[in-house]
N, C-alpha and C positions, 0 to 999 in steps of 0.2 A: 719158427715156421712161417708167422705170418710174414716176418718181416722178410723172408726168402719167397714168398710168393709177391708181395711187393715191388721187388727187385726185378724179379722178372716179368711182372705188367710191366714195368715201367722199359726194360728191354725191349719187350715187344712194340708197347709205344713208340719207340725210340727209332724201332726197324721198322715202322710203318711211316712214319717221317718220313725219314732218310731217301726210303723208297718211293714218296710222293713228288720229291725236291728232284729225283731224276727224271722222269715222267716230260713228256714232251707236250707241250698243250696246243701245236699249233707247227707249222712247218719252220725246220730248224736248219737243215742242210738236204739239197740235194745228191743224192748219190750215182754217183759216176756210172755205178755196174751195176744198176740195178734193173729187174729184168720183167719186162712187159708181161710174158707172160705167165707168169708168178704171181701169186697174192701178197708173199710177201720177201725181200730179198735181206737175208740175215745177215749184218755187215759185224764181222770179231778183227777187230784192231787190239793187235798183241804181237808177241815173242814165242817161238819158241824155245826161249831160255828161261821162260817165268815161269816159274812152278805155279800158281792160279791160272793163267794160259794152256799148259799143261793140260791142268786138270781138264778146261772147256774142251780139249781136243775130240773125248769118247764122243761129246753130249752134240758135239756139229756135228760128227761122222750118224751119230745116230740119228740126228735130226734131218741132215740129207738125204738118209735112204729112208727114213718112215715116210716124209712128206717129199717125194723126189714129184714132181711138175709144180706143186703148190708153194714151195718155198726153197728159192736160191741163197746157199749158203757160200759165203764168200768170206776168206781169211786172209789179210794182210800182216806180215810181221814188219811194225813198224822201227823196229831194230835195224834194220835191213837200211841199204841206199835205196834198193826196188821197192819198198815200205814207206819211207820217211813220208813223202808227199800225202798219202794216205792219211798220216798224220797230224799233217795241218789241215785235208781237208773237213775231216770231221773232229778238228778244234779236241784232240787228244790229249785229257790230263792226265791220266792215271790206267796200267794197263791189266788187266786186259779191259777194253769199253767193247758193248754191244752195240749197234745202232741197228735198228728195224728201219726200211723203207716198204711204203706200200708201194702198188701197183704202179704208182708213175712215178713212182723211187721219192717220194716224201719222205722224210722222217718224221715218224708217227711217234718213237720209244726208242730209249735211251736208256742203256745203265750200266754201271762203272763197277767191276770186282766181279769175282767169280759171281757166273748166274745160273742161281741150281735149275735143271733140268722142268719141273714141274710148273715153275714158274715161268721160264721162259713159253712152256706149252703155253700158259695164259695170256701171252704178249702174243704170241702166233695166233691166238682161237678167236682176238679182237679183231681181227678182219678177213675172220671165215673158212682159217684152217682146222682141217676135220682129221 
């Protein structure tokens, strides 16, 4: 038992890492569509043909209509010809990536792989979404 609680600090350690190494410390890319008057313009660079892409689809649509003036939600399928560009702009390794821009379209946050719902609220409430 110990050694099964072990395993999983060391897990959690592991995903607090992980999760630091994406973290934007400072302006990283300008964003093309991002929108004045918004606080914050949610950018999903993906497919949909990816089933983690997929999944994000409920948690945008949700995210759009709870915070609709507050935060512009904006989806590129980089699969696409009408995508691809998108893709080099915000320097896409792995899909689906989220990029946060604030108000004057900075990139503030960044993170690669499905991004659960509650977390993402904590990336939005960093610059004053309510």
């Amino acid at each position: 038992m110990e050694r099964m609680l072990r395993g999983v600090a060391a897990l959690i350690v592991l995903t607090v890492i992980l999760a630091a190494c994406h973290r934007t410390e400072g302006p990283r890319a300008q964003g093309p569509e991002s929108a004045p008057d918004a606080l914050v313009t949610f950018v999903e660079l993906g497919s949909v043909s990816c089933i983690p892409c997929r999944m994000m689809q409920p948690i945008m649509r949700d995210i759009e209509n709870t915070y609709q003036g507050q935060v512009k939600v904006v989806f590129h399928d980089v699969w696409t010809e009408e995508g691809k560009p998108y893709g080099k702009t915000y320097r896409v390794r792995v899909i689906p990536t989220q990029v946060f821009l604030d108000s004057k379209g900075v990139e503030y946050f960044r993170h690669e792989g499905f991004f659960p719902k509650d977390q993402l609220l904590t990336v939005l409430k960093t610059k004053g979404v309510k």
